[in-house]
Steps between C-alpha positions, in 0.01 A plus 500: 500500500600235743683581811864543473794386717686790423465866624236756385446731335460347167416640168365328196383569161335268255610522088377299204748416228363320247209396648709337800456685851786535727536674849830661583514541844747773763611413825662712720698314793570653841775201625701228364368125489815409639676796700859243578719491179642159711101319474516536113507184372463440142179309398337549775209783604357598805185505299481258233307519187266211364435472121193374360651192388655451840854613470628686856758804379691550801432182696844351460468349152706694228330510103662593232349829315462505163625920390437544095468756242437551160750500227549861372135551305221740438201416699176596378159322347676380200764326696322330840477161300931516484494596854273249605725242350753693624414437870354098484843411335673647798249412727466118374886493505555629856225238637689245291774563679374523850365171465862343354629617794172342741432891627240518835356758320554829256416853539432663153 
């Protein structure tokens, strides 16, 4: 794992769900980032995050976040081609929408 800018000790565990792997990690913090309820400033971290494709959460720039669920439905084998479409329709229709209204960027 590579090093962390936030406290140890850490735990971790790895899963497979349908043949996808995924790490789900604890942290347990001793302190605050930011101790001064007055130096709270919205958008902005004290340590900002880089995405792969560049966007900085928490360096002053604010995204929208795209927040869905599924209508009410049973999920299982027979459905996952419903929820697929499901998901890409709202998907599709929130990145529509984010560039209508010329969006730096969207968290999803």
């Amino acid at each position: 794992m590579p090093a962390a800018p936030w406290t140890r000790p850490w735990n971790y565990c790895r899963a497979r769900f349908e043949g996808i792997e995924s790490i789900q990690i604890t942290i347990h913090y001793k302190a605050l980032a930011i101790s001064d309820p007055a130096e709270l400033i919205y958008v902005v971290a004290p340590n900002p995050v880089t995405t792969r494709s560049g966007m900085v959460i928490g360096g002053g720039a604010v995204y929208p976040e795209l927040n869905f669920t599924l209508p009410p439905m049973t999920i299982d084998a027979g459905t996952m081609l419903e929820v697929r479409r499901n998901y890409e329709q709202i998907i599709e229709g929130g990145l529509r929408r984010a560039a209508d209204l010329e969006a730096p960027g969207v968290v999803i």
